[in-house]
N, C-alpha and C positions, 0 to 999 in steps of 0.2 A: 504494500500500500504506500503512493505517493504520499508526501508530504502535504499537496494540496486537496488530499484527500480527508485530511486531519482538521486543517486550520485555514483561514481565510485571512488574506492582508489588501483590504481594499479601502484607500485614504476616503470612501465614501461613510465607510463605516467606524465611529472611533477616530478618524482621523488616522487611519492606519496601524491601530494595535492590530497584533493578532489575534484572531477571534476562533473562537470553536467554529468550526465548520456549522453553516448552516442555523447559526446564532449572533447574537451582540454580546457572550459572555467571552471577555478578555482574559488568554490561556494567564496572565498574571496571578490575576485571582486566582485561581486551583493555586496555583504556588503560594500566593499570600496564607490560602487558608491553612495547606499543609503546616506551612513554618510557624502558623501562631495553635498547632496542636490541635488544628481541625480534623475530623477525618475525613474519606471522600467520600464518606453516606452523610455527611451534615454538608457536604461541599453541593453532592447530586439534591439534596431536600431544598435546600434555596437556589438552585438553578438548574429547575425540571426540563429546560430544553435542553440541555449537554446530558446525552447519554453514559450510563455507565461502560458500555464498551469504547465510546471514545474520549473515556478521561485514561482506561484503560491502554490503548494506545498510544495517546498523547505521553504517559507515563514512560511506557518502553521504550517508545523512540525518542525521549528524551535519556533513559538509563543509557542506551547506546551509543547517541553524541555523546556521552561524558568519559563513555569505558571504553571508547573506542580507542585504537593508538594511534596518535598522529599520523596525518600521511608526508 
């Protein structure tokens, strides 16, 4: 699965954060909410349009950029 399959960057929407696919929730948020000890069944209960499979997603191909090794 593309990236653009994931997330949306369109300066129409947000001004160009990126956004869940197929939404206005900004991937920042999931992050805010993780780092202040949310989990992501309180993160999915206040933004019912982002799916649990694609917070799931968003999660691994972000674990991937990070574990990956330089090229």
């Amino acid at each position: 699965m593309k990236t653009s399959d994931l997330i949306t960057i369109d300066p129409e929407i947000l001004g160009g954060a990126p956004v869940f696919k197929g939404t206005r929730v900004p991937l920042k948020t999931l992050f805010e909410y993780l780092e202040n000890d949310y989990s992501v069944e309180e993160f999915l209960e206040c933004f019912p349009s982002v799916s649990r499979d694609l917070v799931r997603q968003v999660l691994e191909r972000s674990e991937q950029a990070l574990l990956s090794p330089a090229a």
